[in-house]
N, C-alpha and C positions, 0 to 999 in steps of 0.2 A: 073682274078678271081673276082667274085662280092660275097658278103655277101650274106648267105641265109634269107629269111625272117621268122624272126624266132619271137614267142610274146617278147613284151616289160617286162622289170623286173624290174620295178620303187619303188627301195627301196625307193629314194629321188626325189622329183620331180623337177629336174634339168636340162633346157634346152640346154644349154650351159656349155663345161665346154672347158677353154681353161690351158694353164700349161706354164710358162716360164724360161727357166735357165738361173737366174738373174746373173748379172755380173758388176761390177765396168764401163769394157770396153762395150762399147755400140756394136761393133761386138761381143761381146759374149751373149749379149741380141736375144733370139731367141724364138719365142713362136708360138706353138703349140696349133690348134682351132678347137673343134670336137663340133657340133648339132645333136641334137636328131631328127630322122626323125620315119617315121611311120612301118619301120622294123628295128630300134636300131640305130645306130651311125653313122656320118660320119662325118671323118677328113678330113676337106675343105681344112685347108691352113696350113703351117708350112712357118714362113717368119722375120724376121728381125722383136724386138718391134718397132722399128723406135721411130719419138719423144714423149718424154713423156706425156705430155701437152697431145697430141693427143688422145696415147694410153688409157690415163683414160678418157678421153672424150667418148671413142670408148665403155669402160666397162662399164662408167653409163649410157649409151644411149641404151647395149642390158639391164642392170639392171630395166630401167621403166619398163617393162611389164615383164621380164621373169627372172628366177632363172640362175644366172650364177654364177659358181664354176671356179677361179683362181687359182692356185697351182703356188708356189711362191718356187724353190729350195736354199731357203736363210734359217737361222736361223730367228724366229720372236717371240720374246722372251728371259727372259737375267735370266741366275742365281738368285736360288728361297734367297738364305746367299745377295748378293750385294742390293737386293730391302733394308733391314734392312739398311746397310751403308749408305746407299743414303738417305735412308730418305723418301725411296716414298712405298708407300700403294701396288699400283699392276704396272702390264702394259698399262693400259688404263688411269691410273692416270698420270703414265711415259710421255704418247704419247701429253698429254695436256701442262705437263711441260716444254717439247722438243719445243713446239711451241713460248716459253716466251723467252727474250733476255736471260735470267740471265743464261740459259740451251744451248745455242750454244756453247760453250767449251769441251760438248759431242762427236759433230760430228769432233773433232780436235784430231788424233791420235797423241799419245804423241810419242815427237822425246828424250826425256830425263827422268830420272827413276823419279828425282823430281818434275815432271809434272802431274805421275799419283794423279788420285784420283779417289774417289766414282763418283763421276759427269762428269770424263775424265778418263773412263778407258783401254781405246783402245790402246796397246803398241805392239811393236814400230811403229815409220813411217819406218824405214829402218834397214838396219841390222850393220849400223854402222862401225867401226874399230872394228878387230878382239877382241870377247872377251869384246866388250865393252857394251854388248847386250842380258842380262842372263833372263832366265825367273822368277830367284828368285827375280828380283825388280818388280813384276807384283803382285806377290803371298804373298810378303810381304806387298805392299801397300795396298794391299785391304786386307790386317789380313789372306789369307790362308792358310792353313795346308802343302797344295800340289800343285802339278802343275794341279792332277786328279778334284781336289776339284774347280776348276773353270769350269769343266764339269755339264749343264744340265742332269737331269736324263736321257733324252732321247738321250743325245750326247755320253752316255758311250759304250762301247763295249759290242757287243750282242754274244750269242750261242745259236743259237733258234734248237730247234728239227728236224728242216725240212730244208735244205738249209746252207751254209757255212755261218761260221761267219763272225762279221765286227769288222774292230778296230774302236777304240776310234774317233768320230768325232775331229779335230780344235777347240778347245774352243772359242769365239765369242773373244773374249778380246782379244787373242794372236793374231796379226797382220805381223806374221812372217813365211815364208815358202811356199810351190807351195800351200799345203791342207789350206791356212788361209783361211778365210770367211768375217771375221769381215770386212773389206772395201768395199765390196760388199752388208756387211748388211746395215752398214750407209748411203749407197749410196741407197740401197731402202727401208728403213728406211723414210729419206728425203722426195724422190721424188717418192715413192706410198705411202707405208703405211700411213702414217702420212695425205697427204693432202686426199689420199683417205677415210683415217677413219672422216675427216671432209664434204668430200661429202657421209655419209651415208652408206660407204662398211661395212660390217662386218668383223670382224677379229676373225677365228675361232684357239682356243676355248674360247677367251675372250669374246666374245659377245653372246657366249652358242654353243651347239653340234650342227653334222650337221643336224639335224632334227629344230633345233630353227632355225637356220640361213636359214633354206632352206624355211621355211612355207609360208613367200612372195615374191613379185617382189624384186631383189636385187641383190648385187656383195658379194659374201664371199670370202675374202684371205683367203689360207690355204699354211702351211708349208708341204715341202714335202721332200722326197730325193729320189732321182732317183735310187739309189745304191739301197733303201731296196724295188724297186719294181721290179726292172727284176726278182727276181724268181715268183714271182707273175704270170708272164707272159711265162714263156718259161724256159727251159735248159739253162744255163748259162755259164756251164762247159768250154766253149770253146769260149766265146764271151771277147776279147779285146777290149772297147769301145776307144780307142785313136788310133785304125786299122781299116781306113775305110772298106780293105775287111772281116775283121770279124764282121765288124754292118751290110755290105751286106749280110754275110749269118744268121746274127741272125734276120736282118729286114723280111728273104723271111718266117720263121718260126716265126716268131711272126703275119705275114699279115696271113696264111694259119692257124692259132687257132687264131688270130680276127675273122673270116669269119666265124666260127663256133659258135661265140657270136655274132653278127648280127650288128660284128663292121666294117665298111668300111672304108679303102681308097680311097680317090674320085683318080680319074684318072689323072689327074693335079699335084697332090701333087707325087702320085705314080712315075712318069715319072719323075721329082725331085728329089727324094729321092732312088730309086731301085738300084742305085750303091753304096750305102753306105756311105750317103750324104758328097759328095766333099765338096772341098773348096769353091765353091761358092755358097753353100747349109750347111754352120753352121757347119761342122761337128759334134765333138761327142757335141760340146753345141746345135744343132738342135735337133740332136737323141734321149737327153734327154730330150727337153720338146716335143717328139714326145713320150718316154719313161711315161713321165708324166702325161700327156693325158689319157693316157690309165691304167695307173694304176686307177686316178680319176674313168674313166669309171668302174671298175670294184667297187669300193666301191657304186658307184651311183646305179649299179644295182644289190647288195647287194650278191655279191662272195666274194668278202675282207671286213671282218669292218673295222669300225673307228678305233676302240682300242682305245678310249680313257680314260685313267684314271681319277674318279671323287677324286683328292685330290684337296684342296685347292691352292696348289704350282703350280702344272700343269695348273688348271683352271682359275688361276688368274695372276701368274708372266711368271711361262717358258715356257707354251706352250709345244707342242706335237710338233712329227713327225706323217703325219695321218696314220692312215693303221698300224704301227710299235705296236707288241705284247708287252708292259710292262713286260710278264715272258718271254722272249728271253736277255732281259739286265743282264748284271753281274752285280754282288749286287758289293756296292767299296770294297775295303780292306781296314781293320779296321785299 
């Protein structure tokens, strides 16, 4: 089946958008690479980031001349309450600090409760002797209410009108459990954000919306999640993404309404991925930034907004999830 050609819908004039599901383990680094051709989309390659070094070489070299959109499934951004403890202004203040000796004790998750602090808040490294490993030495060191209260606004639990709800995302700090994030966020943290935002990338939505970010030749990182974009794309109802044959039937219904948005799978890729990408094809950490891809796509050509909210907390310290509606989150309990 080929994509029809159908006119271009260039909300954002974005040539590139590729999407990776970051991961601590370098086999779970998998990233997903669609260009704009001259009837809509086509996704060339889904394939291992391989090395790092490389891979950012590979992004500022499509950045010289053309608008490229990264989608990064990590958190990028930290609690709007901890910027105040810490001591630092925003996140882009943050990412300059991080670079200074006095700030590598950051990237050190602490293996004991008297370790944390504002400038080492990552807890724990492991889960210890039974009991030995409570999440109130977390929520106390850093002065919070709750365990909820180290949740970003956009990491809280959603009820949107349209689509099943989500629980509460892993708060970045807690470092404990299958759902943590936080050591995959350090991890690229480290080795994209940080050296990328000194070769020039943007980082949205610190660096401004996606219209500022996109207006010249450039690299924009953006946070994503893959979870809030399958309804985006398809019936969900019956899709288990950790059961390669249920991404095989949700892939053949997601390719048959791409093709009716003028989005392609090259043939190469298709022939790869049409059994509900094996083991030697990324599984569900492939499908997600092949997941990811495609959500970008549809914001790019202006079916999903941004959603982004103009508060100062969002704009400046926590950052957004893109695409995700601000009135789908439950408000906290008081």
């Amino acid at each position: 089946m080929t994509s029809q050609a159908l006119p271009q819908s260039k909300k954002y004039p974005v040539s590139h958008i590729w999407h990776t599901d970051w991961s601590l383990s370098a086999k779970g680094r998998w990233v997903a690479k669609a260009s704009r051709r001259d009837t809509g989309w086509q996704i060339h390659a889904i394939e291992p980031v391989g090395m790092l070094h490389q891979f950012r070489q590979s992004l500022a070299s499509h950045g010289k001349q053309d608008v490229l959109w990264l989608g990064l499934d990590m958190p990028i951004g930290f609690l709007d309450t901890w910027y105040d403890g810490a001591n630092v202004k925003d996140f882009m203040s943050l990412l300059r600090l991080l670079e200074s000796d006095e700030w590598q004790d950051f990237f050190d998750v602490c293996q004991s409760p008297g370790e944390i602090r504002h400038t080492r808040p990552f807890y724990p490294q492991s889960s210890g002797i039974k009991d030995s490993v409570k999440r109130g030495h977390l929520i106390d060191a850093l002065g919070l209410p709750d365990f909820d209260a180290l949740h970003r606004r956009c990491e809280r639990a959603t009820n949107p009108k349209d689509g099943p709800p989500r629980n509460a995302a892993c708060p970045s700090f807690w470092t404990l459990g299958a759902s943590q994030v936080g050591k995959g966020m350090l991890h690229g943290l480290k080795n994209l954000i940080i050296p990328g935002h000194a070769d020039g990338f943007n980082i949205w939505p610190f660096s401004g919306n996606l219209e500022t970010c996109s207006k010249s030749p450039g690299v924009t990182l953006i946070e994503t999640y893959p979870g809030e974009i399958y309804g985006w794309l398809s019936d969900t109802s019956e899709l288990t993404k950790s059961i390669q044959g249920s991404r095989k039937e949700f892939l053949q219904k997601l390719r048959d309404n791409a093709s009716t948005k003028g989005i392609k799978i090259s043939p190469a890729v298709w022939a790869d991925i049409k059994d509900g990408f094996g083991p030697d094809h990324g599984k569900d950490d492939a499908f997600d930034a092949l997941i990811g891809v495609m959500g970008l796509i549809e914001i790019a050509d202006g079916r999903h907004p941004e959603h982004l909210p103009r508060t100062p907390s969002v704009l400046e310290r926590e950052g957004w999830i893109v695409g995700l509606d601000p009135n789908d989150i439950k408000p906290r309990k008081s």
